[in-house]
N, C-alpha and C positions, 0 to 999 in steps of 0.2 A: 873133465868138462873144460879146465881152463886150457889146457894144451890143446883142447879141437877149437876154440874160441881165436887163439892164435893163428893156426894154418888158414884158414876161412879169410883172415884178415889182410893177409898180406898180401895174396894177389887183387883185391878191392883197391888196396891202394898203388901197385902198380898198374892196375887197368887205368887209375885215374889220371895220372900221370901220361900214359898211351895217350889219352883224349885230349890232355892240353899238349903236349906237341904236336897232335896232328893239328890241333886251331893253331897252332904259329904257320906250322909250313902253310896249312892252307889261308892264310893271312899274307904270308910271302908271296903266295901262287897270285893273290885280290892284288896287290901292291905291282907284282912284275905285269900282268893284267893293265891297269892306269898306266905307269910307265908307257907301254908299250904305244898307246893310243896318241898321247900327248908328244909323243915324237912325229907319229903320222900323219900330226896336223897339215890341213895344207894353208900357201901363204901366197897373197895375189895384192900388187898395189896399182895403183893409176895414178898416174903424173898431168899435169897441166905447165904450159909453158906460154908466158904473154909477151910479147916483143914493144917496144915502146922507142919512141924517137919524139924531139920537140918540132913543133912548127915554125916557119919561116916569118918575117916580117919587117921589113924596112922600105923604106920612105927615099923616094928619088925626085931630086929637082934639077930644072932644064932653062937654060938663058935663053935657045932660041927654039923651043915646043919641039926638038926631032930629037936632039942627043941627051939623055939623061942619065945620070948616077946621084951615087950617094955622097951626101959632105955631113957625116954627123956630129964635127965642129966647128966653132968659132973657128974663123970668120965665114968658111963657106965658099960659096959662090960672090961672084965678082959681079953685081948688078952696073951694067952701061947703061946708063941714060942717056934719051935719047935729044935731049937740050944739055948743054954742059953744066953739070951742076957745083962745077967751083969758081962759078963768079956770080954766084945766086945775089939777087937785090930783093926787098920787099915786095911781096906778092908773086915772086915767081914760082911759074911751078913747071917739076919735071918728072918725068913718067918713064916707065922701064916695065916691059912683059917679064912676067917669069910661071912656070909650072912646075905643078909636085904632085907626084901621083904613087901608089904604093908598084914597088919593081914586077918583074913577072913570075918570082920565085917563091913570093909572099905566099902564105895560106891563110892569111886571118882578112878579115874587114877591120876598117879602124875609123875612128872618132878624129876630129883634126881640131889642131888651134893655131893660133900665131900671136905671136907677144913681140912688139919691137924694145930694144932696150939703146942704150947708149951716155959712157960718161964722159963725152964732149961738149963743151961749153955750146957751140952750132947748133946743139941737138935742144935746146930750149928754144927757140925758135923754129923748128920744124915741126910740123903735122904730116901726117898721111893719111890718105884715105886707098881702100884694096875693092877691087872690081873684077868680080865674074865676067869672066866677059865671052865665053863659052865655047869660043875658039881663039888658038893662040892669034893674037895681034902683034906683028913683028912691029909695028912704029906708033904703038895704044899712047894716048895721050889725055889728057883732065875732059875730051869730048866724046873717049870713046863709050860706044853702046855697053850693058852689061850691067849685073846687080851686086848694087853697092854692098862690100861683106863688112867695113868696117869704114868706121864715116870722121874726120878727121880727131885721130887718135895724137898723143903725145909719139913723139920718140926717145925721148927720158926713157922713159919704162911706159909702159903700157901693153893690158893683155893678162892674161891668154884671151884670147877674145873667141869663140867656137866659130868652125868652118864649115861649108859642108863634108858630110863624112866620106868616104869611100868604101862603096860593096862590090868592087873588083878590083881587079891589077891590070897594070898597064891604061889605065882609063885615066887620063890627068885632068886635072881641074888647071884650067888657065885663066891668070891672073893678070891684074897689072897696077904696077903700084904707081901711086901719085902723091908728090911731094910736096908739099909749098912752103913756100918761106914766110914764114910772120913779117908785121911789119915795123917791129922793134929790133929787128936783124943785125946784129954791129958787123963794123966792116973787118974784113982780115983774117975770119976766122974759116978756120979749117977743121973735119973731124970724121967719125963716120958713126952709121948706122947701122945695127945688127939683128936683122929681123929671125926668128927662129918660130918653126915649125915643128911642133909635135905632135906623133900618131899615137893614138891608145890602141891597142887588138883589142878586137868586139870576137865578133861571131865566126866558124870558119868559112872559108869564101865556098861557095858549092862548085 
């Protein structure tokens, strides 16, 4: 009995065996399977590309309303008046056109001011007053027509004082400025004035 109990037993347990290697290979077979798949993915991208540049803006003034460019330092332009203004006596006064308007390259609209300054002893004694006067006046004088933008200002320092703005290019705003001498004026003196114009960008021009 126990010798038949032996024979019986031992192919049981190589059958058993049989069964767990066929679960590896065919775990192998599941495994080579995924692989296979996860290589055959497919793969697709989309790009986007933006181009970008800045906008233009600069401010151009003109002594006689045709020829204009830029001066964006001290001292500028060379205002001629059109009375001589270096042998000024109390209550004289002299007048000089000038225009500024944004160039034709600009892209923006702009905001405007003007601020006079000056550290010349003469310059306490002078006022100015600045006039629209809507088209250039080659020989504008304290009776020409036109609306007053700034009404007798210091030339010390004085300003920013707001202008009207500009919503195009090449469209000048013409000016004309007017000088007069107080009448505490001492004699002999000499000096200058430095009027400056600044544009903010607003909005872009259409």
């Amino acid at each position: 009995m126990e010798t038949h109990v032996e024979q019986t037993a031992q192919p049981v347990r190589a059958f058993g065996r049989r069964r767990k290697a066929m679960a590896v290979i065919a775990g192998g077979l599941v495994l080579g399977v995924g692989a296979a798949i996860t290589l055959a993915a497919w793969n697709d991208s989309e790009f986007a590309t933006g181009s970008f540049g800045s906008g233009a803006f600069d401010l151009q003034g003109s002594t006689d309303g045709t020829v204009f460019s830029s001066s964006p330092t001290a001292p500028g332009k060379t205002l001629t008046f059109v009375v001589e203004p270096d042998t000024l006596s109390p209550g004289d006064v002299v007048a000089v056109p000038f225009a500024v308007q944004l160039s034709a390259t600009s892209t923006y609209a702009a905001d405007l001011t003007i601020a006079a300054a000056s550290a010349d002893a003469i310059a306490a004694d002078l006022t100015y007053d600045l006039v629209d006067t809507g088209t250039f006046v080659a020989g504008c004088d304290e009776t020409t027509a036109g609306t007053t933008l700034v009404n007798d200002a210091a030339t010390t320092a004085s300003g920013p004082t707001a202008l009207p703005s500009f919503t195009a290019a090449e469209t000048p705003l013409n000016l004309c400025f007017i000088v007069t001498a107080g009448p505490d004026i001492a004699q002999s003196l000499t000096g200058s004035v430095t009027w400056e114009f600044v544009g903010t960008s607003t909005d872009p021009l259409p």
